[in-house]
C-alpha positions, 0 to 999 in steps of 0.5 A: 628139812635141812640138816644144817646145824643152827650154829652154822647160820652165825657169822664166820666171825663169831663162830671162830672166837674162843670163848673168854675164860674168866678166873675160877669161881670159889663156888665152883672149887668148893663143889669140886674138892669140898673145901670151905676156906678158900682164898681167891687171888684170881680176878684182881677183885678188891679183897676189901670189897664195896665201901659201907656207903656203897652197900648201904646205898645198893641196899637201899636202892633193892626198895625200888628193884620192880622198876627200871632204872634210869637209862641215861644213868643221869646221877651217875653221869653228873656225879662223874663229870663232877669228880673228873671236870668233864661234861655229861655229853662225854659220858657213856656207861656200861655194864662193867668195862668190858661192855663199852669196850664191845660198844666201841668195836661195834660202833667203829670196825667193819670188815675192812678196817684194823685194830691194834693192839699189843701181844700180851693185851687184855683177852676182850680185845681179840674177841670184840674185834673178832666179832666184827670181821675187823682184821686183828693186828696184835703187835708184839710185845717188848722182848721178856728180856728187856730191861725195864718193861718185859713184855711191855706194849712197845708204842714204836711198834704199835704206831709202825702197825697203824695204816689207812684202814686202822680205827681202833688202837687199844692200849692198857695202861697198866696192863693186864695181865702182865701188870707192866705200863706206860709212863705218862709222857709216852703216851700223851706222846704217842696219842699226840702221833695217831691220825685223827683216822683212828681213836685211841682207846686207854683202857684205865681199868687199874688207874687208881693202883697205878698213879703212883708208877707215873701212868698219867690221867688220860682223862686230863688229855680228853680237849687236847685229843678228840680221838682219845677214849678212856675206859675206866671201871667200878670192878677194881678198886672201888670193889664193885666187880660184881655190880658190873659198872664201867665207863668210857669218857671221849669227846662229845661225838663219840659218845653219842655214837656209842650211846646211840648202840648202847642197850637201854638199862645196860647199867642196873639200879643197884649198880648205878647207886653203889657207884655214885656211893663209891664215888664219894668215899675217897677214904675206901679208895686211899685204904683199898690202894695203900694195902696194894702198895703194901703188900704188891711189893712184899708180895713180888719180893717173897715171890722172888726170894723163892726163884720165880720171876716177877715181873713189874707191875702197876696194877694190883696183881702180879705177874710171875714166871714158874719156869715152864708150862708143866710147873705152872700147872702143877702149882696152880693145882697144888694151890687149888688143893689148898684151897687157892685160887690163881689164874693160869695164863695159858690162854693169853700165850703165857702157859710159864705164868700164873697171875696172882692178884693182891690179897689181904696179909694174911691171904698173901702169906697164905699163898706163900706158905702154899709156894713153899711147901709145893716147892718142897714137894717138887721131885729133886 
């Protein structure tokens, strides 16, 4: 009998990824401290939820939960195609973005070949890439000095970085968890530079939020680019974090590429009905974006006034530096004792940081009132 460990028989590859850290869930804290009013500002999550359309067409769906649902997604896919002039054929959903994000590292890398991406870049990258032997190249991101964009992804850098073996290069626009972007000519600009060698893959997830910073519409440049892919998701904006539902557009050979892997029912019934509700309800969208751009700026100010350093962002949190390692974990778990929920940073090499999503008013002076009096606490 052999006395190796199972894990052992797992490629070298994966067995090497540290596990995603997701934000924590208010369930756990109240387990953990016994506390009933929580507020979570953790995951980017929308505090105004799903729409009523949203939820009255999952409700209505769950009469239908002992079959499957439509594995092509059909409904959903003429409803997006309607919405962002594109075709069906460009289509591939996925259960959540993070899903197609895997699809694309599946279907493009093998040992031997690269991707790119920035420094301070969404966490799925590293780890979808890892898992496929691909070489990783995070190219450093703009000094913290910089003037316009600290931390931001640096696109000279990023295409001195792309070689003959490049197939992926992964830009999020804006960017999580940093909040920082690209404006729009920029990167048409740099999608117009990479060889036809490589995809481009602009991960939209904050679009919504971010229109208004300038970031474009990659989905207007999907016929002049055939190797651009854009990713968009359900979890923000729409509020369907929990529904898991995102989607990749590209060129018609991509996706069928990528739907060529993609499990069958990836995306649930229920799902698949609470986004086309969502679709059709642009006044949730315009309430969910106009409390963003209300409160992110209050938010950044407030946070300022109070000698942190936060950085520019178009997503619908915010970014800010606490001083150092030790001070960032002392009130993030100041806060958690109060009932508040932030995200450390430490595993995306930002230990000085903690990423506070947008909340309701009340929730974000919450949050503020729980900065002052940890402040005050501070030892002098």
């Amino acid at each position: 009998m052999s006395s190796q460990h199972p894990a052992g028989l797992a490629s070298e590859s994966v067995r090497r990824i540290a596990p995603y850290t997701p934000g924590k869930p208010v369930s756990e804290l109240a387990r953990e401290l016994g506390l009933t009013d929580i507020v979570k500002l953790a995951s980017n999550e929308n505090p105004l939820g799903a729409s009523p359309a949203s939820l009255a067409a999952m409700q209505a769906a769950l009469a239908e939960s002992g079959l499957y649902p439509d594995g092509s997604g059909h409904a959903l896919k003429q409803a997006l195609a309607a919405r962002h002039g594109l075709a069906p054929a460009q289509l591939t959903l996925g259960n959540g973005s993070n899903d197609v994000l895997v699809l694309l590292a599946e279907s493009f890398l093998t040992p031997g070949t690269e991707a790119v991406y920035s420094q301070y870049c969404f966490a799925v990258y590293p780890l979808a890439v890892q898992a496929t032997g691909a070489r990783a190249v995070a190219v450093p991101a703009l000094p913290v000095t910089h003037a316009k964009m600290p931390l931001g992804h640096d696109l000279e850098a990023m295409f001195a970085a792309i070689t003959p073996a490049t197939r992926l290069v992964f830009i999020a626009n804006p960017n999580n968890p940093t909040g920082t972007w690209v404006e729009a000519a920029a990167i048409e600009g740099f999608i117009a530079r990479v060889p036809a060698t490589a995809l481009v893959v602009l991960d939209e997830a904050y679009f919504e939020y971010a229109v208004e910073a300038g970031c474009g519409d990659g989905l207007a440049w999907l016929a002049r680019y055939p190797n651009l892919v854009v990713v968009r998701t359900f979890s923000k904006a729409y509020g369907l974090a929990a529904l898991r539902v995102g989607f990749a557009a590209s060129h018609p050979e991509v996706a069928d590429v990528l739907n060529r892997i993609r499990q069958p029912f990836n995306v649930n019934s229920i799902a698949l009905e609470g986004a086309r509700a969502a679709l059709a309800d642009p006044r949730h969208i315009a309430r969910s974006v106009a409390l963003v751009a209300q409160e992110r700026p209050r938010l950044a100010r407030e946070l300022a006034a109070r000698g942190l350093a936060v950085l520019p962002s178009a997503g619908n949190f915010l970014l800010a530096n606490i001083g150092s390692a030790a001070r960032a974990a002392a009130l993030n778990d100041y806060l958690l004792r109060r009932g508040l929920i932030v995200r450390p940073v430490g595993n995306y090499g930002l230990a000085d940081y903690l990423r506070i999503t947008v909340g309701l008013v009340g929730e974000n002076s919450r949050l503020l009132e729980g900065v002052d009096a940890w402040l005050g606490s501070e030892p002098r």
